[in-house]
C-alpha positions in Angstrom: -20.3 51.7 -14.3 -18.1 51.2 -11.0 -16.7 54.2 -10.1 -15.2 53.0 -6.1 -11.9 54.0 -4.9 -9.8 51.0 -3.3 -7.5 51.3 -0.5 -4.9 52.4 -2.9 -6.9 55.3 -4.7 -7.3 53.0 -7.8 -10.6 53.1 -9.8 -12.4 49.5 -9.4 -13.9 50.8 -13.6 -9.8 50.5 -14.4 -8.9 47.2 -11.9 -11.7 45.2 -13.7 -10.5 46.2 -17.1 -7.0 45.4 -16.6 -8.0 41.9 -15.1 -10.6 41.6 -17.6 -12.9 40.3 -14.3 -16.9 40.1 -14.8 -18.5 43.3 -12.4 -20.9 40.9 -11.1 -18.3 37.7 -10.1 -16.1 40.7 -8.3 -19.8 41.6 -6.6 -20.4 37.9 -6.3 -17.8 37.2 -4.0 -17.3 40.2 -2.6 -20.5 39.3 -0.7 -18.8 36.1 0.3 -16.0 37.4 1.3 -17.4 36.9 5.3 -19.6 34.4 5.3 -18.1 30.9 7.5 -16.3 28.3 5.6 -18.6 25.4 5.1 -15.9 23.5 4.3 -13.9 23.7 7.4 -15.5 20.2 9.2 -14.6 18.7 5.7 -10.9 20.0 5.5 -10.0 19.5 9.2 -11.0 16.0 8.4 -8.6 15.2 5.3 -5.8 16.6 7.1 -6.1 14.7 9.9 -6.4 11.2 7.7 -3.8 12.4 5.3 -1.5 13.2 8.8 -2.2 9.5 10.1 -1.6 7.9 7.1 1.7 10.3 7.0 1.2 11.6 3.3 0.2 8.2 1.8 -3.3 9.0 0.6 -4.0 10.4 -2.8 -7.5 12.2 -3.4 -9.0 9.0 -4.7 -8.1 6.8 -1.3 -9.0 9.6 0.2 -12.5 9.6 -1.4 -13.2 6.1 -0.4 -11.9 6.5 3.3 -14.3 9.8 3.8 -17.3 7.6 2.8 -16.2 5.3 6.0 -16.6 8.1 7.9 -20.3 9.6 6.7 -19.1 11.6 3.7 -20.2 10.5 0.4 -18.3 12.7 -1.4 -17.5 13.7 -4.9 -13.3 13.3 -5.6 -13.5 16.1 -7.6 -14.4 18.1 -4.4 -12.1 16.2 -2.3 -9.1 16.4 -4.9 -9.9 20.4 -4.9 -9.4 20.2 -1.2 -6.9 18.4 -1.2 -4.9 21.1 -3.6 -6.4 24.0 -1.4 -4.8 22.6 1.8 -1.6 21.8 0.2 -2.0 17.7 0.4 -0.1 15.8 -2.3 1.1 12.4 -2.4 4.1 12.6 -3.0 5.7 9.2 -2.1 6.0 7.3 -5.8 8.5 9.3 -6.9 11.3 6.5 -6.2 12.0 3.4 -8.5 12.6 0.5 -6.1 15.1 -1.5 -6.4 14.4 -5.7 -6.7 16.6 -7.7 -5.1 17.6 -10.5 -6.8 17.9 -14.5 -4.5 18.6 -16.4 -7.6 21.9 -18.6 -6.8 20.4 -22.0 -7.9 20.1 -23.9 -11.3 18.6 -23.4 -14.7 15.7 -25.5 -14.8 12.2 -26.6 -13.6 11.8 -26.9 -9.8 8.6 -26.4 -9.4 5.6 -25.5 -12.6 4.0 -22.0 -12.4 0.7 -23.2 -10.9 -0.7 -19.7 -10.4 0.7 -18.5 -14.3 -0.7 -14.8 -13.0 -4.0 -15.9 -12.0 -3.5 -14.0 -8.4 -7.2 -13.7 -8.0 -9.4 -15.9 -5.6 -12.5 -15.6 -3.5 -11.2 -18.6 -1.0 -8.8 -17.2 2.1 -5.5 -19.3 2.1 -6.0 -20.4 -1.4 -3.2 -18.9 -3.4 -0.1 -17.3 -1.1 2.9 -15.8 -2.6 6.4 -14.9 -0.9 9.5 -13.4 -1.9 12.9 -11.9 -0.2 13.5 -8.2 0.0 16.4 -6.0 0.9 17.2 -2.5 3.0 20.1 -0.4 3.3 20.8 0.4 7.2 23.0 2.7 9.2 27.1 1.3 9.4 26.2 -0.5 6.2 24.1 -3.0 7.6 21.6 -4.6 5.8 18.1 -5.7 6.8 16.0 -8.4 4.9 12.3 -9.2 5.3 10.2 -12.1 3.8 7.0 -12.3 3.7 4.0 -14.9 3.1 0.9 -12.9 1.2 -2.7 -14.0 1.0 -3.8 -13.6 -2.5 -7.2 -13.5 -1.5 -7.3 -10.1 0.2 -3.2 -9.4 0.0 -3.1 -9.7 3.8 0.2 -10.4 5.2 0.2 -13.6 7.5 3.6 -14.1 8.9 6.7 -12.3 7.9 10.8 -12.4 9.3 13.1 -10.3 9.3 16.7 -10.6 9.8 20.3 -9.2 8.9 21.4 -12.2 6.6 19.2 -14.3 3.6 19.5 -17.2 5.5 17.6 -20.2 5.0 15.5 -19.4 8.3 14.5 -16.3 6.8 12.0 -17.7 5.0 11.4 -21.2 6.9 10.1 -19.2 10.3 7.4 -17.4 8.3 6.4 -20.7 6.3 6.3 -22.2 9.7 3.7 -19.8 10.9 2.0 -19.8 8.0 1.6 -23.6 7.7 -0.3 -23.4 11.5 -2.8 -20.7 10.1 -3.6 -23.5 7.1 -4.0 -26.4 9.1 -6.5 -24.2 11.1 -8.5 -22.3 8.4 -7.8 -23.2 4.8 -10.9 -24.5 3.3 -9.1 -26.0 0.1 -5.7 -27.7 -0.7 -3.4 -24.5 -0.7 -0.8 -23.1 -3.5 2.9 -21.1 -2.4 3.9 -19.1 -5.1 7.4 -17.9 -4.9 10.6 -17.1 -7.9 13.0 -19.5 -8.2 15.3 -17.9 -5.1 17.6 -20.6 -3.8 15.7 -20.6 -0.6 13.1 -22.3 -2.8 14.9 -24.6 -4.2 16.5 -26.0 -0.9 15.5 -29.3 0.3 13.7 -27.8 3.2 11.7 -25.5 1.7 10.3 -28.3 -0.8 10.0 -31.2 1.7 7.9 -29.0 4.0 5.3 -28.2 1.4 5.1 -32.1 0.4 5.3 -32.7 3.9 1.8 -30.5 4.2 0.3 -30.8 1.2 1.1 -27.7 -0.4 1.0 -27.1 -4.1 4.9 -25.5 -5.1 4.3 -22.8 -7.7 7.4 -21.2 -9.1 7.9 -18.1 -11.3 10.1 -18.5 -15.0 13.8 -17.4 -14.3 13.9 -13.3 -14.5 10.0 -13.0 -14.7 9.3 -10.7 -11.3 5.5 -10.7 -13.5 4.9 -13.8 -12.2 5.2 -12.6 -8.4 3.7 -8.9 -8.9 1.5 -8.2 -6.2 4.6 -9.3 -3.6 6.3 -7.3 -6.1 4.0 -4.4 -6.1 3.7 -4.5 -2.0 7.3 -4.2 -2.0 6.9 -1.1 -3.9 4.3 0.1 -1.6 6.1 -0.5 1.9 9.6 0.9 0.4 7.4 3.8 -1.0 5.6 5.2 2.1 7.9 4.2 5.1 11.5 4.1 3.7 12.5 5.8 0.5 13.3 9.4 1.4 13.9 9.0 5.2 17.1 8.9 6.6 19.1 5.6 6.8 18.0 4.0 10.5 19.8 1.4 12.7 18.6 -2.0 11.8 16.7 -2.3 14.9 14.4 0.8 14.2 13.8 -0.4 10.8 13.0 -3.3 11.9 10.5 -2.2 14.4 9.5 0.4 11.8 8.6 -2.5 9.1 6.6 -4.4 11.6 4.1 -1.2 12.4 3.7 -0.7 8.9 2.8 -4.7 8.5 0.2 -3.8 11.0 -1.0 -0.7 9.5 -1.3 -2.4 5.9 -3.1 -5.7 7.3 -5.8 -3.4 9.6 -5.4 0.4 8.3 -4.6 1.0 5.2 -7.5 0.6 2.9 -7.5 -0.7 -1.1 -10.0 0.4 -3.7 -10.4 -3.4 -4.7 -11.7 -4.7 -1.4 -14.0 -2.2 -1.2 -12.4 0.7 0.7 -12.0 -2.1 3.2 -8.4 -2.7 4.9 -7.2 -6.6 4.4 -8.2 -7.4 7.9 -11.9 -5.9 7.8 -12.5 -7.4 4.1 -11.7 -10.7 5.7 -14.0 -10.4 8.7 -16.8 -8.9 6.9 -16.6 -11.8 4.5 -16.5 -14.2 7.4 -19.7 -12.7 9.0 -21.6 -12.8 5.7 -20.7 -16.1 4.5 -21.5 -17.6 8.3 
């Protein structure tokens, strides 16, 4: 039976019956109580990658991107020190609002090629594109278009600008059209909804023009167009909901670094813990 004294005159006997704690766990880490944290290399890690990807990895990314870097780790472990060191994701919290292009007809423009079939192991196979909108300082608004490939939901060309003009989405197309005459190895398909800057006589003259399959979603369906959908959600998510409202020229700059850090940072589970840029390359070394 324990008869010590602590520091405040109390029995240890009456401390471990009112805790109801095991005499040999409070032994057992008593005699830990000064050995060195093995942890510590570990922990200074995660918070350094959870600092430079600014509070947008949850323990699971987190798993995958401390394998890149020589640490085959269990999540468990790594979702235990994650809680230890006070490291939450906490930035889908936020619904995001969709905003909604649709001035044109009722009616068939173009057939729903890709019907939700968004997967494909050819680069510049299957794209998709769709309009967003932000909120800026003096009630400006910003809006940004992008052009993603479905094959490893890398971002190829993007604009942005302050009004949903048709250029907004021809520029990017544009761009994108010169990366396809390059490098697309089959006949590529442009998903987008049925925004009236797809329906405009420019937009569907300069696919014919280049051979590009026009894939449209059903009226009201975003479904159809999820993954731009769902990178909406992430770039809204971990750069702009909860930060306060910008002057259109920082959010612009602001949307292009985060471009950058999605195509060649951020990693995704399904390519393999790999970023959209590296899965690309590493695909192109081992098919050459």
């Amino acid at each position: 039976m324990v008869y010590e004294l602590n520091q405040d005159g109390f029995k240890l006997r009456d401390i471990l019956a009112v805790t109801q704690l095991p005499e040999s766990t409070y032994h057992y880490h008593l005699s830990r109580k000064d050995q060195p944290n093995k942890d510590e290399p570990l922990e200074r890690l995660i918070q350094a990658i959870f600092e430079e990807h600014k509070g947008n990895y949850g323990y699971r990314r987190m798993t995958v991107e401390l394998k890149a870097h020589g640490y085959h780790v269990n999540h468990k472990r790594v979702k235990r020190l994650m809680s230890k060191l006070d490291l939450y994701c906490t930035k889908f919290s936020h619904k995001t609002r969709r905003y909604n292009s649709y001035q044109g007809r009722v009616g068939t423009i173009a057939q729903n090629r890709l019907n939700r079939r968004f997967s494909t192991p050819f680069p510049l196979q299957k794209l998709v594109t769709d309009v967003t909108e932000f909120k800026c300082l003096n009630d400006e608004k910003l809006y940004l278009s992008p052009i993603m490939d479905l094959y490893n939901r890398e971002i190829i060309s993007f604009k942005v600008a302050k009004r949903p003009h048709l250029q907004l989405v021809l520029e990017p197309l544009d761009e994108a059209l010169t990366t396809i005459r390059k490098h697309a190895p089959y006949r590529t398909t442009l998903h987008s909804d049925q925004g009236w800057h797809y329906q405009h006589n420019s937009w569907v003259k300069t696919l014919k023009k280049h051979s590009v399959f026009q894939s449209m979603s059903r009226k009201g369906n975003c479904l159809d167009n999820s993954p731009m959908e769902n990178f909406f959600g992430l770039l809204k998510q971990e750069m702009y909901h909860g930060e306060e409202q910008v002057a259109y020229a920082t959010l612009k700059k602001r949307i292009g670094h985060y471009i950058h850090y999605y195509n060649t940072k951020r990693i995704k589970i399904k390519l393999s813990g790999l970023s959209p840029v590296n899965y690309r390359k590493q695909d192109t070394q081992c098919v050459a």
